[in-house]
C-alpha positions in Angstrom: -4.3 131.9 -167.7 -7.4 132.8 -168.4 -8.7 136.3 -166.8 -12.5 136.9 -166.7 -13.6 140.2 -165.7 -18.1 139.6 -165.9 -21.0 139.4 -163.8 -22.8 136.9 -163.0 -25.2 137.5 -166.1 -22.0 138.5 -168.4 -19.8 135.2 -168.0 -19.3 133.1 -170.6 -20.5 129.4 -169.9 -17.3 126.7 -170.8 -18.3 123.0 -171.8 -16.5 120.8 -169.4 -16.2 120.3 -165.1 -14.0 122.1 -163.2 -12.3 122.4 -160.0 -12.2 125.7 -158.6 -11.8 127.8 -155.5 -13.4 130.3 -154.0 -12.9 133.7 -151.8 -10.9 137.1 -151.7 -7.7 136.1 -151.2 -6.0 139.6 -149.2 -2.4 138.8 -149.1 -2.0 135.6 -150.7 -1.0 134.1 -147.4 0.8 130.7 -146.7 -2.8 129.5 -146.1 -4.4 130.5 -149.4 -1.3 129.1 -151.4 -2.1 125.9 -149.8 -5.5 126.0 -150.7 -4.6 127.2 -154.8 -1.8 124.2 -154.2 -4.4 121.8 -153.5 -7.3 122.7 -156.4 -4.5 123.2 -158.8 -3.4 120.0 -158.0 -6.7 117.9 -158.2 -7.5 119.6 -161.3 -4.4 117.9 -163.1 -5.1 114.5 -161.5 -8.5 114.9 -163.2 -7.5 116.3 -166.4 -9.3 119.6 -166.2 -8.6 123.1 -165.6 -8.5 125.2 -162.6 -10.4 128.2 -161.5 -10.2 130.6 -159.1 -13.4 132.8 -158.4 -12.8 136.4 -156.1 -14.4 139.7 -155.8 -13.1 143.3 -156.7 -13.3 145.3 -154.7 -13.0 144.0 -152.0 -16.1 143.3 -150.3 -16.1 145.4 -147.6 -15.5 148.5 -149.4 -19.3 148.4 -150.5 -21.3 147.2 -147.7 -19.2 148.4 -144.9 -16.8 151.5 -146.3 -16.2 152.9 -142.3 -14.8 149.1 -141.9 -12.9 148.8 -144.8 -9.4 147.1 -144.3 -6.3 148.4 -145.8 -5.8 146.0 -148.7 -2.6 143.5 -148.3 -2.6 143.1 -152.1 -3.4 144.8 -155.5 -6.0 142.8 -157.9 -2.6 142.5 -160.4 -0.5 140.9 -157.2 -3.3 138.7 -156.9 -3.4 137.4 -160.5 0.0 137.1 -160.7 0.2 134.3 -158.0 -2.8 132.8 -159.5 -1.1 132.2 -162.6 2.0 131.4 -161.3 0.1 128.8 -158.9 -1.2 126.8 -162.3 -4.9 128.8 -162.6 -6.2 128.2 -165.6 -9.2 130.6 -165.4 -9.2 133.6 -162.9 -13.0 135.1 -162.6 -12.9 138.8 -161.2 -16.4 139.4 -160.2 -17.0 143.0 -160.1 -18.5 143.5 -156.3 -21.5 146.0 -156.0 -24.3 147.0 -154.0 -26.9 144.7 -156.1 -24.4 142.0 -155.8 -24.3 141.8 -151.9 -27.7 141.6 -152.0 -27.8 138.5 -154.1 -29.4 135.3 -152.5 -26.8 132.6 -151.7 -28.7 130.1 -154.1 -28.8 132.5 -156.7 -24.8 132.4 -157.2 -24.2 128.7 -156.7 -26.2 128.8 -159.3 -24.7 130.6 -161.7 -21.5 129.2 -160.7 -22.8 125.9 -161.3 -24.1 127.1 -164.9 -20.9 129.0 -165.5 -17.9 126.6 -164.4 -19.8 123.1 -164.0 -18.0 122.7 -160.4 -16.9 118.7 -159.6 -15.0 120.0 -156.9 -15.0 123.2 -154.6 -11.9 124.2 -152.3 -12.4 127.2 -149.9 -11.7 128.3 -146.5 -13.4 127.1 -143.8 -14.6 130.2 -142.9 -16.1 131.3 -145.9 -18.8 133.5 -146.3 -21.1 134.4 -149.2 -24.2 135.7 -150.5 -26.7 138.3 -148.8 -26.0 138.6 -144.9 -23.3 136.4 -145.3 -25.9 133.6 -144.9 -24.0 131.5 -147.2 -21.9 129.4 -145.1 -20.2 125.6 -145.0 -22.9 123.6 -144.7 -24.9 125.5 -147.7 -21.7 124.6 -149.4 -22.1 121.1 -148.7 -26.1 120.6 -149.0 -25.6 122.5 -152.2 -22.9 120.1 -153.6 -24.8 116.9 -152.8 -27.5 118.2 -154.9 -25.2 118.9 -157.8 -22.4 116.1 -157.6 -19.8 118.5 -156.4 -17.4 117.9 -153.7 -16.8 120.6 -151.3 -13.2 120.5 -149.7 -12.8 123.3 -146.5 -9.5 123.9 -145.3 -8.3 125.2 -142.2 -5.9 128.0 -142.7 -3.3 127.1 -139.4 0.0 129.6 -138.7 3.3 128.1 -138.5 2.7 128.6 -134.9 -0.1 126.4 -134.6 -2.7 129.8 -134.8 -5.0 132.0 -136.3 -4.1 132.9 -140.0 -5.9 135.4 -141.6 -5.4 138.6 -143.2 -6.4 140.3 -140.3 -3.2 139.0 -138.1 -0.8 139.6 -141.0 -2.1 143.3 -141.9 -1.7 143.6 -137.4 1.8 142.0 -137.7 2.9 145.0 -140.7 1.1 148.0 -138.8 3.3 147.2 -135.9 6.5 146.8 -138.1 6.9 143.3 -137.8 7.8 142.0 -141.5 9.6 139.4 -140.1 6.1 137.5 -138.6 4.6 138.9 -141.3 6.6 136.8 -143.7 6.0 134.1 -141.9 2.2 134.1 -142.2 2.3 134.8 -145.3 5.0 132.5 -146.4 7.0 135.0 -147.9 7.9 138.4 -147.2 5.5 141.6 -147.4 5.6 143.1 -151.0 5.2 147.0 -152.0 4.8 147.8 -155.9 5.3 151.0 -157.7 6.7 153.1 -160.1 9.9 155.5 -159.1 8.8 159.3 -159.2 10.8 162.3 -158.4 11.0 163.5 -154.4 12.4 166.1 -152.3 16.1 165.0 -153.2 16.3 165.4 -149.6 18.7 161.8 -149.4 21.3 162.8 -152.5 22.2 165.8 -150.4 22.7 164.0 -147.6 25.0 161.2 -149.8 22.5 158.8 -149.7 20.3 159.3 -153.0 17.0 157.7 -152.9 14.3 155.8 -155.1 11.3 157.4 -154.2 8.6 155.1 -154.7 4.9 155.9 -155.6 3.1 152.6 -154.0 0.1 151.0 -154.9 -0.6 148.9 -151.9 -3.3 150.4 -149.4 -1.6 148.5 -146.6 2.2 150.0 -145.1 4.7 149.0 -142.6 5.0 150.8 -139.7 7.4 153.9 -140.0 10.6 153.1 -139.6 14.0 151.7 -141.1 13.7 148.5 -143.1 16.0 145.9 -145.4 14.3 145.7 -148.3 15.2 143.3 -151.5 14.6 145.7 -154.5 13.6 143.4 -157.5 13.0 144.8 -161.1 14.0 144.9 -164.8 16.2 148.4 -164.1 18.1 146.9 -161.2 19.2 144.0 -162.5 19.5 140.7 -159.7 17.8 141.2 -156.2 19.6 143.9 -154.5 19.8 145.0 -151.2 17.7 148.4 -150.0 17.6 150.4 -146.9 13.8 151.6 -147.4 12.9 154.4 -145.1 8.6 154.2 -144.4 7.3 157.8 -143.1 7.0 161.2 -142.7 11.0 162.5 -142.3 10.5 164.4 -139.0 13.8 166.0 -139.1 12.5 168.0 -141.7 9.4 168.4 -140.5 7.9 166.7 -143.5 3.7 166.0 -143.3 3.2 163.6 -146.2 4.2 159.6 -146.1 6.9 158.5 -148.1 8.4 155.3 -149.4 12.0 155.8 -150.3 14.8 153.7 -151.2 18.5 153.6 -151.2 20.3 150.8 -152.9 23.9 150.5 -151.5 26.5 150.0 -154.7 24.2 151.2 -157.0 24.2 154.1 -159.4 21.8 154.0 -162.1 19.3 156.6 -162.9 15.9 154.7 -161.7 13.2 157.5 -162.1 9.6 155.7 -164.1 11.3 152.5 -163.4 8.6 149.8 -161.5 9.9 148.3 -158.4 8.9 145.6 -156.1 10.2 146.1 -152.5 9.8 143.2 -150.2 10.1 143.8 -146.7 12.3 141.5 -144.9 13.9 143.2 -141.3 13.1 146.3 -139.6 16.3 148.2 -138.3 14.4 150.8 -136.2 11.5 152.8 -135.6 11.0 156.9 -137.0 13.4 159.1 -134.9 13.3 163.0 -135.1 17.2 163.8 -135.2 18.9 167.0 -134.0 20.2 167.8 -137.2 21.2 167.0 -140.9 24.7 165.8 -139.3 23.2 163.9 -136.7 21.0 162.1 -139.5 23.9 161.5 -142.1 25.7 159.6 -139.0 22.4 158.1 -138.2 21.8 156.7 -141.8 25.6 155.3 -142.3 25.3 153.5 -139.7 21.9 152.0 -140.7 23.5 150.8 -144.1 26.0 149.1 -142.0 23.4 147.4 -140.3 21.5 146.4 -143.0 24.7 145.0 -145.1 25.4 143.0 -141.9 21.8 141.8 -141.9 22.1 141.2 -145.8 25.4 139.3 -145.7 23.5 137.0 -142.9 20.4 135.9 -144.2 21.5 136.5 -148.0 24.7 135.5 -147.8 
C-alpha cells in the first residue's frame, strides 16, 4: 500500500480512475470495515486501485480543541487495517487551521484532480469542507457533474442502532469491552512498548508488563482479560490487565499493567498489543497487601475460567 502524507497542493496526480473512500475512520468500527469491504471490492471488479482519503489529526483537535474526543485509534492502527482491507493508496491529509477553512468545492476539486474518482463510498453522515457545509447531496450534485458515483452507507449496530465512534468510545469509558467489541467487530485494542514500573506486582507474586500506551482512549478502571499478542510472547496468550491508579497504594498516576499467567520471559522494550475482551471487576481499595494478593489469585482464576470458555 501506498501511504501519502501531502496537502492538497503537495499530492502527486496518478494517471488512471479510482475508487476511493472518504472520512476519519476513529476506531475502525464494524461499520467502516464494511464500507473499506465494499470500495475495496468494486475497485477489483473494475480493475483499478483503491483509496482511502482521512485526516490527521483528527479534526476536531483544530477547530474545536475543548471538544476533542479521546481518539479510539492511532494513525499506524488505522493504516494497518487499511492495508490489511486491500487499500492500495492511503492519503493522510495533514488537518490544519487553513484547511478547515477550505471551501467544499475547492477539495472535490483537488480530489477529482488528484485521484480521478469513478466512484465515492462514505458514510452517510459525512461532513466536509468549511462549516461542515459539505454534505450528501453536494456529494451527489458534485459527482453528476464529474461522472462519479457517490455510494453512502448507513453504518447500523448489530442491534439494529446507532454506530458511531461516539457509542463505542461510551461503551469503553464505562468498561464494557464486551459491547464494545461488538460495535466494533472486534475487540478494543491498546498498543505500546513495555517500560519498567513500580515492581509493585513481582512482590506480590504476580510480576507485571507495564505497558506505556499510545491510545488516547482507556477502559474504565478495573480488572480485565486481555489476549496479549506480539513477537516476544509468542501465540496469543492470556492476560489479567489491571487499568488504573492502584488505590491500595495510594498511587496518583494511571497505569496499564499486565500479568500473563504461565509466562516467564523478560518482556521489558518489547511492543504489545492488548485487546480487551471481559471485564472481571471494577477498581477496589483493599485493606491490605494480603487482602490484595488473595484478591488477585482469585481474579486469575477467574480469568483462566473465562479464557478456557470463550478460547477454549
Amino acid at each position: 500500500m501506498k501511504i501519502w502524507h501531502h496537502t492538497l497542493e503537495d499530492a502527486p496526480a496518478r494517471k488512471g480512475p479510482t475508487v476511493v473512500t472518504l472520512g476519519n475512520f476513529d476506531g475502525m468500527h464494524a461499520g467502516h470495515r464494511a464500507l473499506l469491504a465494499a470500495a475495496v471490492g468494486r475497485a477489483r471488479e473494475r480493475g483499478m486501485p483503491a483509496a482511502v482519503v482521512t485526516f490527521d489529526p483528527h479534526p476536531t483537535m483544530v477547530v474545536a480543541p475543548e471538544r476533542k474526543p479521546r481518539l479510539l485509534t492511532t494513525l499506524a492502527q488505522r493504516l494497518a487495517v487499511f492495508e490489511a482491507m486491500g487499500v492500495d493508496i492511503a492519503w493522510v491529509i495533514p488537518f490544519s487551521r487553513a484547511f478547515s477553512q477550505l471551501n467544499s468545492r475547492l477539495f472535490l476539486a483537488s480530489l477529482e484532480k488528484v485521484l480521478e474518482p469513478v466512484e465515492l463510498h462514505v458514510g452517510r453522515s459525512f461532513r466536509f469542507g468549511r462549516d461542515r457545509l459539505g454534505d450528501l447531496l453536494a456529494l451527489e450534485e458534485w459527482g453528476r457533474e464529474i461522472g462519479c458515483v457517490i455510494h453512502p452507507h448507513a453504518f447500523k449496530a448489530h442491534d439494529g442502532g446507532w454506530l458511531s465512534s461516539t457509542r463505542i468510545r461510551e461503551a469503553i469509558e464505562w468498561g464494557d469491552v464486551d459491547e464494545a467489541a461488538r460495535l466494533l467487530g472486534q475487540p478494543f485494542v491498546v498498543t505500546g512498548v513495555v517500560v519498567d514500573g513500580d515492581r509493585r506486582g513481582r512482590h506480590l507474586g504476580f510480576p507485571t508488563a507495564n505497558l506505556q500506551w499510545e491510545q488516547e482512549q482507556l477502559p474504565a478502571a478495573g480488572v480485565y482479560v486481555t489476549e496479549v499478542r506480539g513477537p516476544r510472547v509468542g501465540h496469543p496468550r492470556l492476560g489479567l490487565t489491571n487499568v488504573g491508579e492502584k488505590p491500595t497504594f495510594q498511587g496518583l498516576a494511571l497505569s496499564v499493567e499486565t500479568f500473563l499467567p504461565d509466562f516467564e520471559a523478560d518482556l521489558y522494550g518489547a511492543r504489545l498489543e492488548l485487546a480487551f475482551l471481559h471485564r472481571i471487576r471494577g477498581e477496589e481499595k483493599f485493606a491490605g497487601v494480603e487482602a490484595l494478593r488473595e484478591q488477585i489469585t482469585r481474579d486469575v482464576d477467574a480469568g483462566k475460567t473465562w479464557w478456557r470458555s470463550h478460547r477454549g
